[in-house]
VEXVEX-586382 format. One line per 5 residues: number of its first residue (from 1); their letters; for each residue x negated, y negated, z negated of C-alpha. Coordinates in Angstrom, 1 decimal. Last residue first. Layout:
BEGIN
NUM> a> X/Y/Z; ...
! end
This chain:
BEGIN
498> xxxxx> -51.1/-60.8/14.9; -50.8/-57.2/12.7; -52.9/-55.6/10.1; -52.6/-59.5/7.9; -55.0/-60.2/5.7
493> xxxxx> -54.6/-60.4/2.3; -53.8/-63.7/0.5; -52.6/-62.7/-2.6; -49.2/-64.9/-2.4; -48.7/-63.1/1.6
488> xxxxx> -49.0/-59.7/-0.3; -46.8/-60.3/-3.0; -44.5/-61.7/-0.8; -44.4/-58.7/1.4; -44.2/-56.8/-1.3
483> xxxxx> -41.0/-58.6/-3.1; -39.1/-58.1/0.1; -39.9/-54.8/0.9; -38.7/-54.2/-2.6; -35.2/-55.9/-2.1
478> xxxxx> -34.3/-53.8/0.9; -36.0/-50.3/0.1; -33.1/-48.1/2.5; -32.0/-51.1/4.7; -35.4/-52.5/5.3
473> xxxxx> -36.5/-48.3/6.1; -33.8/-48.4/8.8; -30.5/-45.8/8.2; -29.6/-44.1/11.3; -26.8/-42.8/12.4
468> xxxxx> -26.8/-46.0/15.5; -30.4/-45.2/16.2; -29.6/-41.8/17.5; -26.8/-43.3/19.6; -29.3/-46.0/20.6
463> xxxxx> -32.1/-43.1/21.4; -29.2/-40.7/23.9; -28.1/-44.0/25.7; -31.6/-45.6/26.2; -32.0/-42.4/28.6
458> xxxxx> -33.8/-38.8/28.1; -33.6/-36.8/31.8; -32.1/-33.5/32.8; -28.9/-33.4/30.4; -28.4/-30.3/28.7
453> xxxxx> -26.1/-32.0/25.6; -28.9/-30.4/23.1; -31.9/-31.1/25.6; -30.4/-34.8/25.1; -30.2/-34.8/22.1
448> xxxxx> -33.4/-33.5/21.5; -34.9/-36.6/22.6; -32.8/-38.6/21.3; -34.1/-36.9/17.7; -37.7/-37.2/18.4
443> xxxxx> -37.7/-41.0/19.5; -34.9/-41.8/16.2; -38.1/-40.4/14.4; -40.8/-42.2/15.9; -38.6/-45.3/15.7
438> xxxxx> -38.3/-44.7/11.7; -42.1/-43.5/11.6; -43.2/-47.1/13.1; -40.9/-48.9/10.3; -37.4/-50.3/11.1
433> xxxxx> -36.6/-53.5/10.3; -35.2/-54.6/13.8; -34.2/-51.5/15.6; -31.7/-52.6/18.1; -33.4/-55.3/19.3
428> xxxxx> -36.3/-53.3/20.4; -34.3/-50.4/21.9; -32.5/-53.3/24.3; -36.2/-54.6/25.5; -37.2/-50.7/25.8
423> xxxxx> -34.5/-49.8/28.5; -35.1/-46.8/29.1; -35.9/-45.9/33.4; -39.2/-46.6/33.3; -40.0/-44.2/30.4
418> xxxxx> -38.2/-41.0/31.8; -41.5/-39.6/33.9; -43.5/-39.5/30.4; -41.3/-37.8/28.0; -43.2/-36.4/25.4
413> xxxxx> -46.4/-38.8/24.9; -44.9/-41.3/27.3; -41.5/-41.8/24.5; -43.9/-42.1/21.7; -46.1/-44.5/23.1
408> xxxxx> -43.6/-46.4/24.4; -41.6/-47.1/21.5; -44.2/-48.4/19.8; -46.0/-50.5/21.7; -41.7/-52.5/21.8
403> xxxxx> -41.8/-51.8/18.1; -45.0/-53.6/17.8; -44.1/-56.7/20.4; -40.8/-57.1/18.5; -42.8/-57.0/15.1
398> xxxxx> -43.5/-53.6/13.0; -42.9/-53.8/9.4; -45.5/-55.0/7.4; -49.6/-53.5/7.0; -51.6/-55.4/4.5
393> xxxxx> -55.3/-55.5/5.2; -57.8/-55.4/2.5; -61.8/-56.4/3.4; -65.5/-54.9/2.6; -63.6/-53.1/-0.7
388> xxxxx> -64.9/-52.9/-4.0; -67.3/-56.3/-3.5; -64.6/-58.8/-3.9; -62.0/-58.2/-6.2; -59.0/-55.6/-5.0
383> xxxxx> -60.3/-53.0/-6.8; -60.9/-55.3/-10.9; -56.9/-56.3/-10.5; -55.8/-52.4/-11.7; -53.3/-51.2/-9.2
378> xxxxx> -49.4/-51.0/-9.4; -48.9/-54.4/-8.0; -51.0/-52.5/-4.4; -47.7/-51.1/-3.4; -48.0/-48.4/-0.6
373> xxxxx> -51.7/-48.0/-1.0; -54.7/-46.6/1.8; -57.9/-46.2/0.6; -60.2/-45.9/3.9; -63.7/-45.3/2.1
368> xxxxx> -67.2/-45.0/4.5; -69.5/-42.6/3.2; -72.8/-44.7/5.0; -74.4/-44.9/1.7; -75.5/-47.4/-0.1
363> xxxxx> -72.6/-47.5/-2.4; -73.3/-50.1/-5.8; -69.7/-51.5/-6.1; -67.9/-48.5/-4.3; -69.8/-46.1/-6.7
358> xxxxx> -69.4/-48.3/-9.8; -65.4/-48.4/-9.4; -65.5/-44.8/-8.4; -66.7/-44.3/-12.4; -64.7/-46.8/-13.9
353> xxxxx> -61.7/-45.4/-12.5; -62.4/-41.8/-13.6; -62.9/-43.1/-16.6; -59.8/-45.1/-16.6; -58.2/-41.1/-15.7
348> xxxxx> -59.6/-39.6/-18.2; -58.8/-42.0/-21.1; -55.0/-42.3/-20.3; -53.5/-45.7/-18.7; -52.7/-48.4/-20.6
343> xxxxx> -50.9/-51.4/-19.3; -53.1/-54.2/-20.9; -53.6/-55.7/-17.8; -55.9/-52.4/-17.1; -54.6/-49.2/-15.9
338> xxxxx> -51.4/-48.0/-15.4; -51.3/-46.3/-12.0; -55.0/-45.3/-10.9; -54.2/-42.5/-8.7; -51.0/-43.2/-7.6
333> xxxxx> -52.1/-46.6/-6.5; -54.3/-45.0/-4.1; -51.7/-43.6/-2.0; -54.5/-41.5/0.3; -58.3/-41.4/-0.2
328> xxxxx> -59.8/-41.3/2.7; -63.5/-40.7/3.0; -65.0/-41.2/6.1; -68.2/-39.8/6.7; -71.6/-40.6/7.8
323> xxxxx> -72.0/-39.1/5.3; -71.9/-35.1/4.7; -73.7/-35.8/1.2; -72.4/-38.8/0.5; -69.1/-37.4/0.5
318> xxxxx> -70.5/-34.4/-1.5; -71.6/-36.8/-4.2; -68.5/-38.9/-4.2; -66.3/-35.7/-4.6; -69.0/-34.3/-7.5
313> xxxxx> -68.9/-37.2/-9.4; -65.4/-37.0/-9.3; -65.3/-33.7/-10.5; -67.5/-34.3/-13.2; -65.4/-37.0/-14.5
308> xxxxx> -62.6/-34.3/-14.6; -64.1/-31.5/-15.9; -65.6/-33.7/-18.8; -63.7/-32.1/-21.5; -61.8/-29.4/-19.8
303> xxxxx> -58.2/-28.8/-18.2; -59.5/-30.3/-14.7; -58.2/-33.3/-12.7; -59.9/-33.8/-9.5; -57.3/-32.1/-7.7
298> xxxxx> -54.9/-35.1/-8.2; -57.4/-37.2/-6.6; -56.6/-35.5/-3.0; -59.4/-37.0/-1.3; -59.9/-37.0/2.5
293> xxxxx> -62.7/-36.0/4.4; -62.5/-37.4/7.9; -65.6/-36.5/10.0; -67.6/-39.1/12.3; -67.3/-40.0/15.8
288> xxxxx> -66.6/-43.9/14.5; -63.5/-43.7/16.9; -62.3/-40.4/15.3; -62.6/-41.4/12.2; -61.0/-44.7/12.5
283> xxxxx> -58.0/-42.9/14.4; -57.6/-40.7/11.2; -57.7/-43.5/8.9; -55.0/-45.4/11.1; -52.7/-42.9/11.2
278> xxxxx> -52.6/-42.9/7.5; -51.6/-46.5/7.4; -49.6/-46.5/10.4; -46.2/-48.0/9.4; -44.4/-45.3/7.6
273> xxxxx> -44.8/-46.9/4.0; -44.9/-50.6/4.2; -48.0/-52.2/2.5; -51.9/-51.3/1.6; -55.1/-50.7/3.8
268> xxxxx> -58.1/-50.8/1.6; -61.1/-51.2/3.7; -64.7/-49.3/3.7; -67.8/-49.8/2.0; -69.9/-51.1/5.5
263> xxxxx> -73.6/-50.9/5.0; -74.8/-54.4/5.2; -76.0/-56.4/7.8; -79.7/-58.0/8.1; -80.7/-57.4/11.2
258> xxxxx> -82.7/-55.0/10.2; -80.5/-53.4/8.7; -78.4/-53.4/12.2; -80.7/-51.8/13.8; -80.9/-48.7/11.2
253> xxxxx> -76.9/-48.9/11.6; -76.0/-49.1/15.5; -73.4/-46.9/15.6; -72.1/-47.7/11.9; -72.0/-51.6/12.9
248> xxxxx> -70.7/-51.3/15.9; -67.6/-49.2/14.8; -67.3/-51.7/12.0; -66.7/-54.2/14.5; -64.1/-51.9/16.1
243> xxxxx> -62.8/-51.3/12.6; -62.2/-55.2/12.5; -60.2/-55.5/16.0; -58.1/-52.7/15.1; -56.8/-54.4/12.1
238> xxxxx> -56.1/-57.6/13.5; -54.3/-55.4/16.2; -52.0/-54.2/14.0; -49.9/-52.8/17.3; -48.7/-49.1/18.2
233> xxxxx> -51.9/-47.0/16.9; -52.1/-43.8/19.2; -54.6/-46.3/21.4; -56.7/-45.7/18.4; -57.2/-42.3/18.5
228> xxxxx> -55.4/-39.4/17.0; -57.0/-35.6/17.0; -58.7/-35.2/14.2; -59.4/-32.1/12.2; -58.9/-33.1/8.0
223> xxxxx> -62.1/-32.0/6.1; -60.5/-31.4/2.4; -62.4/-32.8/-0.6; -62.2/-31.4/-4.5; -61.5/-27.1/-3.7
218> xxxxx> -65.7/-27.7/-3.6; -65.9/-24.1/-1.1; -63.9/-26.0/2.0; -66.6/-29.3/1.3; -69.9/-27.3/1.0
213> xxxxx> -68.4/-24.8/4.1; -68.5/-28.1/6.4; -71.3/-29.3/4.8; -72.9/-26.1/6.2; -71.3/-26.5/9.6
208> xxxxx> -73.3/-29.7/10.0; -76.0/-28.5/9.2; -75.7/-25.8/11.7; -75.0/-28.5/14.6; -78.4/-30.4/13.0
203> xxxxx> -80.3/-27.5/15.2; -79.4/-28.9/18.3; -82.4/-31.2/17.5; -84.8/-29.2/17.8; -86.6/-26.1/15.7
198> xxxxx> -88.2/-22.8/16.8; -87.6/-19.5/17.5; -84.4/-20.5/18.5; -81.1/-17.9/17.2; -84.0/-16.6/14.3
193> xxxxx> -85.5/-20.0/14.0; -82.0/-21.5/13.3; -80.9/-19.3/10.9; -84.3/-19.7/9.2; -83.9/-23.4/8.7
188> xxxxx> -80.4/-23.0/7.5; -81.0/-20.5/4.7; -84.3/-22.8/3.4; -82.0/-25.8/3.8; -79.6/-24.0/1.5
183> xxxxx> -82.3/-22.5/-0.8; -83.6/-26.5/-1.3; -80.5/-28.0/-2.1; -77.7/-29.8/0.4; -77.2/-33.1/0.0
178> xxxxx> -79.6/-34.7/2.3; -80.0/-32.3/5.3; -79.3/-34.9/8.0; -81.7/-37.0/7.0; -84.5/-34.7/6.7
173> xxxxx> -83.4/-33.3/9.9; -83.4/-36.9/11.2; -87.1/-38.2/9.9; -88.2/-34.3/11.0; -87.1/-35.2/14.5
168> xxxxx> -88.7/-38.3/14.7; -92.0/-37.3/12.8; -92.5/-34.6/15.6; -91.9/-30.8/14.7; -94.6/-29.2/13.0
163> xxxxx> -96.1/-25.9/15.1; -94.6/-22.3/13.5; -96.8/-19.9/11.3; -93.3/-18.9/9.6; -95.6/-20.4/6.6
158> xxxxx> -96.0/-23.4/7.6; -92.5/-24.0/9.2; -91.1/-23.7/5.8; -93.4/-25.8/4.3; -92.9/-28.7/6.8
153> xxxxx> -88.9/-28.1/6.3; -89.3/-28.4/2.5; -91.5/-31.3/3.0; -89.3/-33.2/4.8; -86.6/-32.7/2.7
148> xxxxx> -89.2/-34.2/-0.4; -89.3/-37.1/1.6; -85.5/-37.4/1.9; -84.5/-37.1/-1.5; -83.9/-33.8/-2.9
143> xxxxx> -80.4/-33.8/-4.8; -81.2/-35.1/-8.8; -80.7/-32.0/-11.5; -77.9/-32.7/-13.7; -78.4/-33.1/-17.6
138> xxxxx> -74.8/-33.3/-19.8; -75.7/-33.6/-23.7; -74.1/-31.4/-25.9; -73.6/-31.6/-29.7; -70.5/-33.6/-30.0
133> xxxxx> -68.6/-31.2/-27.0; -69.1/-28.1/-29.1; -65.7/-27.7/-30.9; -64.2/-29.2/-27.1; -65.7/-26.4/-25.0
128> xxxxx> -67.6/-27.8/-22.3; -67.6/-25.8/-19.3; -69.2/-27.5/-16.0; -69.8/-24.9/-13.4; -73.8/-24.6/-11.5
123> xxxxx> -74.5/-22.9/-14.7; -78.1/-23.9/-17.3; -77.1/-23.7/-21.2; -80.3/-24.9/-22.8; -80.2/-24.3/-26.8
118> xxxxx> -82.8/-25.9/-28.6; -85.2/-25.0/-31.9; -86.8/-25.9/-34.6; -84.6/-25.4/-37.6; -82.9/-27.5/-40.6
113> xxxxx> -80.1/-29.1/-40.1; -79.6/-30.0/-37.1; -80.8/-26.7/-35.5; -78.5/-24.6/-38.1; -75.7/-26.3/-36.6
108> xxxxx> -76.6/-25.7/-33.3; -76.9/-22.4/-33.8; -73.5/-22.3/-35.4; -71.7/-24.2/-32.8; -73.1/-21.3/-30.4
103> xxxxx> -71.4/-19.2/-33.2; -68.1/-20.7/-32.8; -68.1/-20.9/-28.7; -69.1/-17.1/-28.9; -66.4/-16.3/-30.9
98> xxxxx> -63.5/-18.9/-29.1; -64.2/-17.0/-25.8; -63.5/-19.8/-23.0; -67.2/-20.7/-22.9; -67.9/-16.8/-22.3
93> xxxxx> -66.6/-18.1/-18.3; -69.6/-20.7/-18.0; -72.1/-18.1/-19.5; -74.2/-17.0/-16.7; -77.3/-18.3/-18.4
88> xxxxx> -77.9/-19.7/-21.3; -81.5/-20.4/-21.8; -83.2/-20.2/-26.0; -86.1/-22.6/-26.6; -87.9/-21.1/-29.7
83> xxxxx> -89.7/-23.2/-32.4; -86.9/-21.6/-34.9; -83.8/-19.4/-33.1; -84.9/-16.4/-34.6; -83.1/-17.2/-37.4
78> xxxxx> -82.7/-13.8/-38.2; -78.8/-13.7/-38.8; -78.6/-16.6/-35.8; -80.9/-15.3/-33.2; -79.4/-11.7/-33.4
73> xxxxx> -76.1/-13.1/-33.8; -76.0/-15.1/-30.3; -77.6/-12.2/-29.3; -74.8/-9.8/-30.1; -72.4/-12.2/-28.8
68> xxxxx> -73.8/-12.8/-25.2; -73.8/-9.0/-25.0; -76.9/-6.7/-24.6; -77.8/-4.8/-21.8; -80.7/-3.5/-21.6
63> xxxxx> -82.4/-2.6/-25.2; -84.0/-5.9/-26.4; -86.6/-8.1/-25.4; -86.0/-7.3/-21.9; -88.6/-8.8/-19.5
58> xxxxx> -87.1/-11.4/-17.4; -90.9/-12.2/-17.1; -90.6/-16.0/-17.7; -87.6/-16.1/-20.2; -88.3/-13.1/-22.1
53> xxxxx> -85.0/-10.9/-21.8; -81.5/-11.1/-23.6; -79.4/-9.3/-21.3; -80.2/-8.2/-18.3; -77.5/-9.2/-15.2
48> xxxxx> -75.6/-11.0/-17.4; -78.0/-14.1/-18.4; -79.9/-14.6/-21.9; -83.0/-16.1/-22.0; -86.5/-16.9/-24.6
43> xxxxx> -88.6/-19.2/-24.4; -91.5/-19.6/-27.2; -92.2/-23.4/-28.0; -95.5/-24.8/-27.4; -94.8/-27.5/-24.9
38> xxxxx> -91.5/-26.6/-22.8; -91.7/-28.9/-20.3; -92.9/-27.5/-17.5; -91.3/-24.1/-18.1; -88.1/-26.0/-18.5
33> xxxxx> -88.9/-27.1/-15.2; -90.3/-24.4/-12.7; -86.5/-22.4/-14.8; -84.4/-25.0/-13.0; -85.9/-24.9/-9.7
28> xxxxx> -85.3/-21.0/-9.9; -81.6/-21.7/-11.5; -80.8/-24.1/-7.9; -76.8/-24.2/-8.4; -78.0/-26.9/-11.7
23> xxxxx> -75.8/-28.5/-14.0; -78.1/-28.4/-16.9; -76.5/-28.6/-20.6; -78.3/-29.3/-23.4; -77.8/-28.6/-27.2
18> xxxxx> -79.5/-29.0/-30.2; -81.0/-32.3/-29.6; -84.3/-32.0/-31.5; -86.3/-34.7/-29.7; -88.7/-33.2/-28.8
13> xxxxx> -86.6/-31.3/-26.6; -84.8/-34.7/-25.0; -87.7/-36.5/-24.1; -88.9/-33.5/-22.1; -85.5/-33.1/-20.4
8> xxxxx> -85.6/-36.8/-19.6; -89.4/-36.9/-18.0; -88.5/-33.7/-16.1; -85.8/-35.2/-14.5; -87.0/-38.0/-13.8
3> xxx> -90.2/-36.4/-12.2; -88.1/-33.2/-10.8; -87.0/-35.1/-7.4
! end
């Protein structure tokens, strides 16, 4: 893990960068590192615990206690700051404090120009003032890959005294662990031994709840509980068909690499709003057995320089980090309205772009996207070109067989024993143009009709009375239903529905 790493940080001190930031959670990891690498230079720390303290010893160079501020001017007034390597820790809230930002600035200032020295600012929260932003370079330290997993766990079970599990297990726990750091497999390995006394395969359950805290503690992702399946789904059938290939696909995936196959990037599902889009997502999830996180892009947004791109970096590595996943990421176009075909678009959010543009272009994961999109027009022509997306599906208003699925599903799920007697053929022709929410709604309200009126049974009476005060989505969007469905049929996207 640490080699690249290393090799940069190394390059980057004798260098004479003033500044550099390490995005780290794991500071004793951190610390091995800059030890490493620091050559002949004398480290010295701040964090808020002790104050300014010898780096290795956490020895206090000073009386206990002293402020962030009261070093920063110790090191500057004396220049103390020459062939020294001065850590920053705790400081991602003092970032906000224009006096210590200005005499950081300071310090680095008098690094340029004329001392020997580098500031390392090491927080597991990305803080970039904007006076400093020019003399800060961004260092992240790389997850554990899967062989060093395994040595963690071997390690761990070394000195417990415990027996080495067999290369299969290990080769899954190691898999299953990727994404979480080394004192958060540590945590998880001893919960287990205390609960077990020793380690198996229903084990990866506590995992599993630990991504589940990652996710609820990054604010970015939400994990959405699924419930729907596909047989929820009234028609798209086309659509259906593919997942269940996908399905086969994910199951089967180390056989399937072999085979040759890729690793499925997901499907962008765009057209009629209310017509089983987002139902579909969920159903996916649940028949690939897999968690749903979905991705609310406006939380990705942050008020600092680089808060933003590090945010998404940070969605897309915890999604890889729980995969096999899906990740849905809801009215798309919202997200990247505006940008490219000359239309603009602010400078965050086309980096934001460009950076989950890369991911779904080079994912080797199995973090499978759903994107769903209610008028594709709106987004930039480099997603929907081959490679983004394993296929796009446009999703129209429901056909006569659809509405017909439809209505039945709805009217078995709350009124089972009054099905056969409603006429469906008549409900059908009734609600031409209607979207699979509309008939869900004019479902719910007969429905409650009929409890309101106290009759015993619902009939095709109490729905086409319903349906009669109600305005279809084709009447409500007319013209733009219109122009997206041609749209869609002039792009050549597949069709959700036969």
């Amino acid at each position: 893990m640490a080699n690249g790493f290393e090799e940069r940080l190394r390059e980057y001190l004798d260098s004479g960068f003033p500044i550099l930031y390490i995005r780290s959670f794991e500071e004793n990891k951190v610390d091995e590192v800059i030890a490493k690498v620091s050559g002949n230079r004398e480290l010295v720390e701040w964090n808020e615990a002790r104050g300014f303290v010898d780096f290795l010893h956490k020895k206090p160079l000073v009386k206990r206690g002293s402020s962030l501020e009261n070093t920063l001017d110790y090191l500057d007034m004396n220049e103390e700051i020459d062939r020294k390597i001065f850590v920053i820790k705790d400081a991602a809230s003092y970032l906000d404090d224009p006096k210590i930002v200005a005499k950081i600035k300071q310090l680095a200032l008098d690094i340029v120009k004329e001392l020997d020295g580098t500031i390392i600012i090491v927080s597991s929260v990305l803080n970039i003032p904007r006076e400093i932003e020019k003399f800060v370079t961004i260092f992240t330290l790389d997850d554990l890959n899967e062989n060093e997993i395994q040595e963690v766990i071997q390690q761990f079970l070394e000195e417990q005294g415990l027996p080495q599990i067999t290369d299969t297990l290990l080769e899954e726990m190691a898999n299953a662990f990727k994404g979480l750091s080394r004192y958060e497999i540590n945590n998880i390995l001893a919960l287990a031994i205390a609960n077990h006394s020793e380690l198996s395969k229903k084990d990866l359950q506590y995992i599993f709840e630990q991504k589940q805290q990652m996710i609820m503690k990054s604010g970015i992702l939400e994990m959405i509980p699924v419930r729907e399946s596909i047989s929820d789904i009234g028609g798209l059938e086309n659509l259906k068909s593919w997942l269940a290939n996908k399905e086969k696909v994910l199951r089967n995936i180390n056989k399937a690499a072999d085979f040759g196959v890729d690793i499925p990037k997901g499907v962008l599902i765009a057209g009629m709003p209310g017509c089983g889009k987002s139902l579909t997502a969920k159903a996916a999830a649940n028949q690939f057995n897999i968690p749903l996180l979905r991705l609310d892009m406006g939380k990705l947004m942050g008020k600092y320089v680089g808060e933003s791109e590090e945010n998404m970096r940070r969605a897309i590595a915890l999604a890889e980090a729980v995969s096999p996943c899906v990740l849905w990421i809801d009215e798309l176009e919202k997200a990247f309205a505006g940008i490219g075909e000359g239309q603009g678009g602010s400078e965050v959010t086309t980096r934001l772009f460009g950076t989950f543009l890369t991911w779904m272009q080079d994912k080797k994961t199995m973090a499978f996207v759903i994107a769903t999109a209610n008028n594709i027009s709106k987004l930039p022509p480099e997603l929907l070109r081959k490679g983004r997306f394993d296929e796009i599906f446009y999703v129209s208003l429901p056909n006569e067989a659809e509405r017909r699925k439809i209505f039945e599903l709805h009217i078995a799920k709350r009124r089972e024993n009054d099905l056969n007697s409603i006429n469906l053929t008549e409900l059908v022709e009734e609600t031409d143009g209607y979207s699979g929410a509309d008939i869900e709604g004019v479902v719910k309200e007969g429905i409650e009709l009929a409890f309101v009126k106290g009759d015993a049974n619902l009939t095709t009476r109490h729905i086409l009375q319903v349906i009669e005060d109600t305005h279809s989505l084709s009447e409500i969007m007319g013209d733009e239903l219109e122009d997206m469905e041609e749209d869609y049929e002039n792009r050549q996207f597949k069709r959700a529905s036969r």
